[in-house]
N, C-alpha and C positions, 0 to 999 in steps of 0.2 A: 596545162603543165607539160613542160618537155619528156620524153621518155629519155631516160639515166642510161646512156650507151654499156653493155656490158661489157666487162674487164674480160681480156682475153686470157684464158689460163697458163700459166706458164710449165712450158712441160720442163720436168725435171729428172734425172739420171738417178734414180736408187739402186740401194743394194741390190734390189730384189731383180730391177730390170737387167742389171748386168750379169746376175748369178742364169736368170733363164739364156740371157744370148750364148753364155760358154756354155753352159749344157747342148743349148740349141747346136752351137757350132760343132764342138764334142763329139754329137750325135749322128751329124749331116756328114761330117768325116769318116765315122764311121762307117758307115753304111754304102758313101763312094768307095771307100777303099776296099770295102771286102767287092764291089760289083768291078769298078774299072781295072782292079791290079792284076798282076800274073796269078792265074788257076782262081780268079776271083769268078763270078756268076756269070760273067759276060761270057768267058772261056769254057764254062760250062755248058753254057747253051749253045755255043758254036759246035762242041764236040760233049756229048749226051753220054758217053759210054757206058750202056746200058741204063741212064738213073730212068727211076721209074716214079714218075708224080701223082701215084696211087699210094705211096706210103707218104707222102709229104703230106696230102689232102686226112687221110689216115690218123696222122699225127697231129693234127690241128682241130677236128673231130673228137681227138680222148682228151686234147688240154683243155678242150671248150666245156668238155664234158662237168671236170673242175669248177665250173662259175654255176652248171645245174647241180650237182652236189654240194657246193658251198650255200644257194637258197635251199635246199633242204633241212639243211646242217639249221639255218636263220628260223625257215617257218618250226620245226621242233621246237626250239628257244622261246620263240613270242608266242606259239599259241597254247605255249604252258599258260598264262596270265590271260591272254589274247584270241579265244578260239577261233573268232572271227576272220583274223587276220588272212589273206590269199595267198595263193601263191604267188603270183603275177608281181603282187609286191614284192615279195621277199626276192625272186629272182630282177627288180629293179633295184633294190636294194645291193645285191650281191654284184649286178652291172656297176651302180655309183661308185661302190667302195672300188674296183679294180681300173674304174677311169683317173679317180683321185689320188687312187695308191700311185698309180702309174705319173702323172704328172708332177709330181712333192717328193721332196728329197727323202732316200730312207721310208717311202711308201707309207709316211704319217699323214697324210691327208684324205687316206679310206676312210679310217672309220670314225674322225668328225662327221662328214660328209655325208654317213647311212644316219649316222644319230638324226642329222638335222632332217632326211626324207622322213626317217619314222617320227619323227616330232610329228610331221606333215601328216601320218597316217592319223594321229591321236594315241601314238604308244609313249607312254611317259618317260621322264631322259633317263629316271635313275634306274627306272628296269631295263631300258634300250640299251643304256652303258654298261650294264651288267651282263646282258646277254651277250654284247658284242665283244667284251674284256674277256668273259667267260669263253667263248670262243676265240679267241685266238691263242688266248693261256693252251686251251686244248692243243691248236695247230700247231703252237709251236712245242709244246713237250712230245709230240707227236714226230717234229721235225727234228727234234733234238734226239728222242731216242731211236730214231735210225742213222742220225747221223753216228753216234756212238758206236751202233751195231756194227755201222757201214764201216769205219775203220776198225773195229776188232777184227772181220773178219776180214777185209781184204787190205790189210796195213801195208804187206808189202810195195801195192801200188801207190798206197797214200802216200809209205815213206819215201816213193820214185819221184816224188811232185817234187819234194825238196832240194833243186838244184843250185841254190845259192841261198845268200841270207836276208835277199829282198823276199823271195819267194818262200822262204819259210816262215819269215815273220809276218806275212801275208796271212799263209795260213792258217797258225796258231793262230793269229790275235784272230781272225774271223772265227776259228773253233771254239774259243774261251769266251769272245762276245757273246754268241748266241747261246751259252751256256748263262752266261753272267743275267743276259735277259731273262731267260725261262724262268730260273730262280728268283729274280727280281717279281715278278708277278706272283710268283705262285707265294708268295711273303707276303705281297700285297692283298692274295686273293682270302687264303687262307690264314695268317698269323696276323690277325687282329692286335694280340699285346705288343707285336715288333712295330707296326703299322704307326700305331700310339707314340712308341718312343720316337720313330723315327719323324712323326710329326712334330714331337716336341726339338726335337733336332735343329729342324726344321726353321720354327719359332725362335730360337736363338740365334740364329745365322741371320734371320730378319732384322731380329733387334739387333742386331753387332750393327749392321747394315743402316747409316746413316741417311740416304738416300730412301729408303723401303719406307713410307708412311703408312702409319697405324697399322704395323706386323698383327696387332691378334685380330685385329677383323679379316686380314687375310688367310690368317689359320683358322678360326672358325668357321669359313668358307672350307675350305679343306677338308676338316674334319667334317662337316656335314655332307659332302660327299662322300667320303670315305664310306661313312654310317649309312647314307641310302646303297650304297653299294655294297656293304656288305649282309646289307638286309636281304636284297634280291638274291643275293649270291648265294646264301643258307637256304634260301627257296628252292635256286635252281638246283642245288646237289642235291637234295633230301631225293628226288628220283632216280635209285641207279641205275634200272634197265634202261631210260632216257638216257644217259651218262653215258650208259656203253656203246647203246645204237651209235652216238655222238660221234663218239672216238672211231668206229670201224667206219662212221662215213669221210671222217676228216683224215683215213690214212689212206683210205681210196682216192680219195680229192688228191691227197700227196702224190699218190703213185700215176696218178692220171699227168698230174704236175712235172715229174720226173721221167717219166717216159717216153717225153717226146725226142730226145736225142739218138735213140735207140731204133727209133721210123724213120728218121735220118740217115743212121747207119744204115739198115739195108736196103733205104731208098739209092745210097749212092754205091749199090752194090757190094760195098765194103769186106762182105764175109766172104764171097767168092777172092776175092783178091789177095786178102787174107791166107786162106787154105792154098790158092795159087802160091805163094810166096812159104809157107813151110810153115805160117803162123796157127796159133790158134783163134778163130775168130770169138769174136766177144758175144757173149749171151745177154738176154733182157737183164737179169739178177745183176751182174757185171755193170750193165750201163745206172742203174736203179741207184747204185752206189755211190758208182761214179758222180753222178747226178747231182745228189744229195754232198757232194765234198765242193760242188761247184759252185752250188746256192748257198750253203753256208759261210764259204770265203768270198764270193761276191758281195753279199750281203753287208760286209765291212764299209762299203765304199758309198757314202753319206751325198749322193747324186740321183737325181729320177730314173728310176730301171736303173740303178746301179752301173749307169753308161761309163763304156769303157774297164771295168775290172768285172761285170759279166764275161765281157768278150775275151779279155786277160784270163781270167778263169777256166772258161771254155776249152781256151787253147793249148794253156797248162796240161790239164788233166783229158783231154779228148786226142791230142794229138796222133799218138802211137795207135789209135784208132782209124782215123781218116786221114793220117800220111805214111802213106805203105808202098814199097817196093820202087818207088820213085814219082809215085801218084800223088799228087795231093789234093784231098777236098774239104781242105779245112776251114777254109773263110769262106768258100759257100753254105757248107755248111753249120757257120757262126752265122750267116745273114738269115738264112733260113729260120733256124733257130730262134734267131730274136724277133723275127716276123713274127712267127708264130706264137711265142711266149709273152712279146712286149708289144711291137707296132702293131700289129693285128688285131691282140687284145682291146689294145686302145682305139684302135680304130672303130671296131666293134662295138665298144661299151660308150665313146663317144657323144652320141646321141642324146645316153641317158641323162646327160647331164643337166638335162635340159629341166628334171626334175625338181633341182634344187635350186632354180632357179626362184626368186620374190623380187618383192616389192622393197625387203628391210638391206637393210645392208649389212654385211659381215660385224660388226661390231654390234649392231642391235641385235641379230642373231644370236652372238655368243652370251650377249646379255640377258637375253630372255632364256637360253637354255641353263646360266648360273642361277636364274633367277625360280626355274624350276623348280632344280637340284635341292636347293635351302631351303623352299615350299617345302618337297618330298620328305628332306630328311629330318624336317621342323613334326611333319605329319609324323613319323612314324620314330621319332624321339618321343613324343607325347602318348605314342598308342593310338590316335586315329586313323592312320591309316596302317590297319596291321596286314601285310603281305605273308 
């Protein structure tokens, strides 16, 4: 019998392949432009004026620091249920999520991406998905309440950002998003009866939905997640000295997060320059602020690392920082910057990814982790499995 010559596949143009090439190109743009332009990197290295690559290194060192306190933050979590769990894991863990964060728009590809390593470990989805839900609820009411802080007290500079009505509507709508999120969770995490109606919500929107087949088995899917998730979630708060320890390590993670612009600053001498010119140079607390109004309005812009409205960001609110007296070091300083916070990162955690690597493929993956879920929350609707 003759062998059936195989069909050559035909390659095709999707969405998805043309959404990575603009980012990709986006990206590659960026990164020429802050090195080859005037007072971009290039010019910098030809004329050094005092920078010192002791705070740059410095600075990349406390942001690193952030991915060891966030596996901390992990191992706490899992070996409530888990004692077994290592640490090794949990800081590969904590690697996954910030290669996946990094490459997926809006940084929603982290923590699929740790659920399906811990599946790998043997830690179950609906406690995995709780711990990790439960953690980030945390980061972000954590990021949310200094950003508030951060404009009470230093509004007059917030209000300086606002030089026209692109730039202000920039940064409202990113202040109000990241509000509008935190609240979104913590209703989710905590408000069980809102949770319910809004499932039921939910269910009628299906059914209107002529297209949607058989709406209540995909609600019942839902809500049985819901229910394994808010089982583990009553678990995880019952300890509040756990709780606390949580939150002072997830505001250190922040500040390690936020700090790195500030090594920056007096890497490129800034303060002398500064006080040479009649200014007042800017302090750690000042950059801290700063920081946190940059993350939050970047945050807005629905692209991998938020390319392009990080660096808009940056610029906005850094400027009168690192363009002084006729000096400028502010797209070096943006390059640097995102080295350190985003390509580096990635560069770094990279490797890990190699973890979540199998044999199944993304769609059996996902199927076997729904498939968990309705296991779990079937168990622990019945009382067998009481957590």
């Amino acid at each position: 019998m003759a062998d059936v010559p195989k069909q050559k596949r035909k390659f095709k143009i999707s969405g998805t392949l043309i959404f990575n090439l603009i980012v990709a190109v986006i990206s590659v743009w960026l990164v020429i432009n802050f090195i080859v332009t005037e007072d971009g990197l290039i010019d910098l290295l030809k004329r050094p004026d005092n920078f010192k690559w002791g705070w740059v290194i410095a600075g990349l060192l406390v942001f690193d620091m952030n991915m060891i306190i966030d596996s901390f933050v992990t191992l706490i979590y899992l070996r409530a249920e888990y004692p077994q769990f290592r640490f090794i894991d949990a800081l590969k863990t904590a690697f996954v999520g910030v290669f996946f964060g990094a490459v997926t728009p809006s940084n929603t590809g982290g923590q699929p991406m740790q659920l399906y390593f811990l599946s790998q470990k043997n830690i179950r989805i609906g406690y995995g998905s709780a711990c990790l839900t439960q953690k980030f609820i945390v980061y972000q009411l954590v990021t949310t309440a200094f950003s508030v802080f951060a404009v009470i007290i230093r509004f007059n500079f917030f209000q300086s950002a606002f030089t026209n009505f692109w730039s202000s509507a920039f940064i409202v709508i990113g202040f109000v998003v990241q509000l509008a999120v935190t609240a979104m969770f913590l209703i989710v995490c905590f408000a069980e009866g809102v949770t319910k109606k809004l499932i039921r919500l939910i269910y009628r929107i299906f059914k209107a939905i002529p297209l949607i087949k058989n709406p209540m088995k995909k609600i019942r899917t839902v809500s049985r997640e819901f229910k394994m998730f808010h089982t583990s979630n009553r678990m995880l708060m019952r300890n509040k000295k756990r709780l606390a320890l949580i939150f002072l390590l997830v505001l250190l993670q922040i500040l390690c997060i936020m700090s790195v612009p500030y090594f920056l600053y007096v890497a490129f001498d800034m303060p002398a320059l500064a006080a040479a010119n009649g200014l007042r140079p800017g302090n750690f607390f000042d950059f801290l602020c700063i920081q946190s109004f940059v993350l939050f309005t970047s945050n807005l812009v629905p692209l991998p690392g938020a390319s392009g409205g990080a660096e808009l960001a940056f610029s906005m609110y850094f400027s009168a920082y690192f363009v002084i007296g006729g000096v400028s070091k502010i797209k070096p300083a943006i390059l640097l910057w995102r080295f350190i916070t985003y390509y580096g990162a990635m560069l770094l955690t990279a490797p890990f990814s190699y973890y979540t690597k199998g044999k199944k493929k993304t769609a059996e993956i996902n199927q076997n982790i729904k498939q968990d879920i309705a296991a779990e929350a079937d168990a622990a609707h019945t009382g067998s499995d009481d957590v």
